[in-house]
C-alpha positions in Angstrom: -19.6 -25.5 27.2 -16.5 -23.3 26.4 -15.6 -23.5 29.9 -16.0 -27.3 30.1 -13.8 -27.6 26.7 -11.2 -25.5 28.2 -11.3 -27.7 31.4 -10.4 -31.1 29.4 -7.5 -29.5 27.1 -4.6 -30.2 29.6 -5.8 -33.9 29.6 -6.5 -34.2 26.3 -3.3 -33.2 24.9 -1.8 -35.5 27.7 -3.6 -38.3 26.5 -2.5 -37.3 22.9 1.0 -37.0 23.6 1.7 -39.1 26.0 5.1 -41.1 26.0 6.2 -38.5 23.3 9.2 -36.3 23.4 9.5 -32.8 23.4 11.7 -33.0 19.9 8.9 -35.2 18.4 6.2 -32.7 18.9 8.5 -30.0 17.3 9.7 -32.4 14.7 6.0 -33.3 13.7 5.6 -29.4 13.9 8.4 -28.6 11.4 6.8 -31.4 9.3 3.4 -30.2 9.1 4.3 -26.6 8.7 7.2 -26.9 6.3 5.0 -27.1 3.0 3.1 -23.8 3.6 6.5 -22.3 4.4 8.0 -23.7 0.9 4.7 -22.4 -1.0 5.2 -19.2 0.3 8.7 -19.0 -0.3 8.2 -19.9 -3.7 5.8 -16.9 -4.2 7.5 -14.7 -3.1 10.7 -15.4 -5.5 8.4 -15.2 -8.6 6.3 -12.0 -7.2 7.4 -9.3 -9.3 5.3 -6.7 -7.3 4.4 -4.8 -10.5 1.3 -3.1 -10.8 -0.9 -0.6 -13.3 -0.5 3.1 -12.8 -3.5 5.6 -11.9 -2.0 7.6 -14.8 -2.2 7.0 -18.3 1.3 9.2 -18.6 4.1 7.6 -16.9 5.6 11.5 -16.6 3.1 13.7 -14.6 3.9 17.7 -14.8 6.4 19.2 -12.8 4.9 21.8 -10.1 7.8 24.1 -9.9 10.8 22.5 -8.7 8.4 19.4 -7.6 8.0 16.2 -9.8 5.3 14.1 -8.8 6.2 10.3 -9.7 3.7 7.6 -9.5 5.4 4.5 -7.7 4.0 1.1 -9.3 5.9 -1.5 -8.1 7.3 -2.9 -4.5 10.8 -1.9 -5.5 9.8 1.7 -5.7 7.4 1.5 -2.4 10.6 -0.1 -0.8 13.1 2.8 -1.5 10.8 5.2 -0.8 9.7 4.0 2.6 13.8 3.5 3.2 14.0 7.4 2.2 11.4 9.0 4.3 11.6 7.0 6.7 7.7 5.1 6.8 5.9 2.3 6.2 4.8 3.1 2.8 6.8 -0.2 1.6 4.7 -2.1 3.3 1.9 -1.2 0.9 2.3 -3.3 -2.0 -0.9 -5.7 -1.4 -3.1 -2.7 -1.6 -1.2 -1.3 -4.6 -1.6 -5.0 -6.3 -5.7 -4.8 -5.4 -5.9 -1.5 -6.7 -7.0 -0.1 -3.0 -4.4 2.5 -2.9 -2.2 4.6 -5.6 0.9 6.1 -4.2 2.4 9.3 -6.0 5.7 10.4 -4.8 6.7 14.0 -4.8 10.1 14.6 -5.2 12.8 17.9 -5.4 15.0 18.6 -8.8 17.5 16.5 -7.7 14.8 13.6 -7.7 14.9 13.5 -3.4 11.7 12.2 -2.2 10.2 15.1 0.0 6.5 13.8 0.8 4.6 11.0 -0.6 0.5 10.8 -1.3 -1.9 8.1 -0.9 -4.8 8.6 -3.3 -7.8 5.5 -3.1 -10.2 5.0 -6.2 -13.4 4.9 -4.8 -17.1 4.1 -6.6 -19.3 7.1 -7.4 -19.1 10.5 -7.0 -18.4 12.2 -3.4 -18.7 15.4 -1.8 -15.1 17.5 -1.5 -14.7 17.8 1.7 -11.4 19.8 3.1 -10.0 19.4 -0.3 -9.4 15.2 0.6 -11.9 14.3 -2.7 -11.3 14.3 -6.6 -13.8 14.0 -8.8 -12.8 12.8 -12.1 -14.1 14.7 -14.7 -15.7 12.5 -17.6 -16.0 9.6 -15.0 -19.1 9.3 -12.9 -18.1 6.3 -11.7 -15.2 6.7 -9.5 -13.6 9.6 -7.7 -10.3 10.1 -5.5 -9.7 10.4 -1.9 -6.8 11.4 -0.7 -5.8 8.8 2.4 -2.8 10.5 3.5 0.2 12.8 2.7 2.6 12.5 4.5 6.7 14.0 4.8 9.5 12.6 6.2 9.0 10.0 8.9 5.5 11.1 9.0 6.2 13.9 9.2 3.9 17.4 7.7 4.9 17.5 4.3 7.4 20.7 3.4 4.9 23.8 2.1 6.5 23.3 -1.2 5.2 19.8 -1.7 1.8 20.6 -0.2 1.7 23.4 -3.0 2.7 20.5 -5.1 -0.1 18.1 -4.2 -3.1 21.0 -4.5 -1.8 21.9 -8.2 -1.4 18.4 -9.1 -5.2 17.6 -7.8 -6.4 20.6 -9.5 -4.6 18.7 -13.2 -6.4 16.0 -11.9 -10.3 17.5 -11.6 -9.3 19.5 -14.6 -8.6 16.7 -16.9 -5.0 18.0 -18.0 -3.9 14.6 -16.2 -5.4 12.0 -17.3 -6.5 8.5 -14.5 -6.9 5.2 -16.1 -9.8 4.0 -13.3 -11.3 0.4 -13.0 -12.9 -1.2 -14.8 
């Protein structure tokens, strides 16, 4: 039956648009389309692209020189995708659903070096090659780790991987503190 609708396209839409320029059709396109392209301009001026951090301190602890900065809003995703070099702007939807937390770890001069990808995930889950966090005091919900990832996508400098593993170990200890879900 798909072949035999597929057959009678070409002479349906001949039919349909018979005696009808080529400037109609993309007239009556514009017209048709033009609303959904005005609604979604108009949310995109009064997105603010601001969302709640994992943390419940805005300032995480500094891992030697390292600062690890959660980045909640689309701005921050933006400039740290232009500074590295990726697509982690691109992330903001699954920021906003509360799929992914992004943690940026940055040098004393506040230079991105690498940026982390944590997901809050229900229940608890085996640790395997370091990737899961088990929140202490939360049954739950526990942390993967998606990615971690350097410039252009780089592996992360050793300093910032040293960064990440001391900053997972606050985490499982408790001495950082993760607002989960409710």
């Amino acid at each position: 039956i798909d072949k035999e609708l597929a057959a009678e396209r070409p002479r349906f839409l001949k039919k349909f648009f018979a005696g009808v320029s080529m400037d109609a059709i993309c007239e009556l396109s514009k017209q048709w389309h033009e609303p959904g392209r005005r609604a979604q301009l108009n949310k995109t001026k009064t997105f603010k692209g601001i969302w709640e951090p994992l943390f419940s301190d805005t300032v995480l602890p500094s891992y030697g020189a390292i600062a690890a900065t959660p980045l909640i809003s689309s701005a921050d995703l933006n400039q740290e995708g232009n500074d590295l070099a990726k697509c982690v702007g691109d992330y903001s939807d699954k920021c906003l659903r509360k799929n992914s937390h992004i943690i940026s770890l940055r040098d004393a001069d506040g230079k991105p070096l690498s940026t982390i990808e944590l997901e809050a995930v229900a229940g608890k889950a085996q640790d395997n090659n370091n990737r899961v966090i088990n929140i202490e005091g939360e049954e739950g919900y526990h942390l993967e780790l998606l990615q971690h990832n350097g410039y252009k996508n780089s592996t992360p400098p050793q300093n910032a991987q040293d960064a990440a593993k001391a900053l997972f170990n606050d985490i499982r200890k408790g001495v950082v503190k993760v607002d989960l879900p409710n």
